[in-house]
C-alpha positions in Angstrom: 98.8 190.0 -190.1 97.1 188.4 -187.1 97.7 184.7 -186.4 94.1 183.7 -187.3 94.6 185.3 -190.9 98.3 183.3 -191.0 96.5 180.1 -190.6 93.5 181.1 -192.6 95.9 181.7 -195.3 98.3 179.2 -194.9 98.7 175.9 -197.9 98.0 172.9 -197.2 99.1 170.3 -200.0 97.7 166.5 -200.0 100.2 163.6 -201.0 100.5 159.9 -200.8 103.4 158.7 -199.2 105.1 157.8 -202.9 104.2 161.2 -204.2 106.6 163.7 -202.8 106.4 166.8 -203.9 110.0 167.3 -205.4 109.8 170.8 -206.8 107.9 173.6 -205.3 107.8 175.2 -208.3 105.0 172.9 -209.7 103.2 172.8 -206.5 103.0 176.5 -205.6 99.1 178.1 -205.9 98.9 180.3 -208.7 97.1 183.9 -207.0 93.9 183.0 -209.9 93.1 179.6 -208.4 91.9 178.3 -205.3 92.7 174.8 -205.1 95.6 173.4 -207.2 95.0 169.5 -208.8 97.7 168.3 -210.8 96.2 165.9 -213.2 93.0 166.6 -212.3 91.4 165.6 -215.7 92.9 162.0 -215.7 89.5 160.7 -214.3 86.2 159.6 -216.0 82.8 161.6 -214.1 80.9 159.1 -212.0 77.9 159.0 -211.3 75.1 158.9 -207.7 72.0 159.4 -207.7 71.4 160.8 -210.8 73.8 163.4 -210.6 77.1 163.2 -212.8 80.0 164.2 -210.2 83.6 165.3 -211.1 86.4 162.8 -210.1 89.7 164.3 -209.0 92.6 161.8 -208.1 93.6 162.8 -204.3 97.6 162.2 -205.3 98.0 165.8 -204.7 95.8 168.4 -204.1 96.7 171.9 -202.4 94.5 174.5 -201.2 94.6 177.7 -198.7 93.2 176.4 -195.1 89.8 178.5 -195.6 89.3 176.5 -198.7 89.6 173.6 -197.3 87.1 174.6 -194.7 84.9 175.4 -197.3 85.3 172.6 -198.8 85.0 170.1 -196.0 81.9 172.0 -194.9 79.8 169.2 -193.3 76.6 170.8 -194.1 77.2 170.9 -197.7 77.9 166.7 -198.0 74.9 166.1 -196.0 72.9 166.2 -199.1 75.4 163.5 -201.0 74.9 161.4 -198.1 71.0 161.0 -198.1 
């Protein structure tokens, strides 16, 4: 495996400073999933613009770096921010 498909693979988990991860167990990505949001139904949807959007608490949020390029893709939030 090359170094740019070790990084492209690699996890990257989110936390606040008072949410430790204190077991990997419940934080490892299962192989069906791409992102991992533990308790991510706690939230009511909101709403902008018309649109009904998905809130997921950002406690603690894992994903696989290419994911989270994905996700971060500036060209896809342009259209939120209009």
């Amino acid at each position: 495996m090359s170094n740019r498909d070790a990084i492209r693979r690699a996890y990257l988990l989110t936390s606040d400073t008072d949410l430790w991860p204190i077991s990997r167990v419940i934080y490892d990505l299962p192989a069906d999933r791409d992102v991992l949001s533990l308790n991510a139904f706690c939230c009511k949807p909101f709403e902008h613009k018309r649109k009904s959007y998905h809130m997921i608490p950002m406690s603690n949020i894992g994903a696989r770096i290419s994911t989270w390029r994905n996700l971060s893709d500036r060209s896809a939030c342009t259209s939120l921010l209009d």
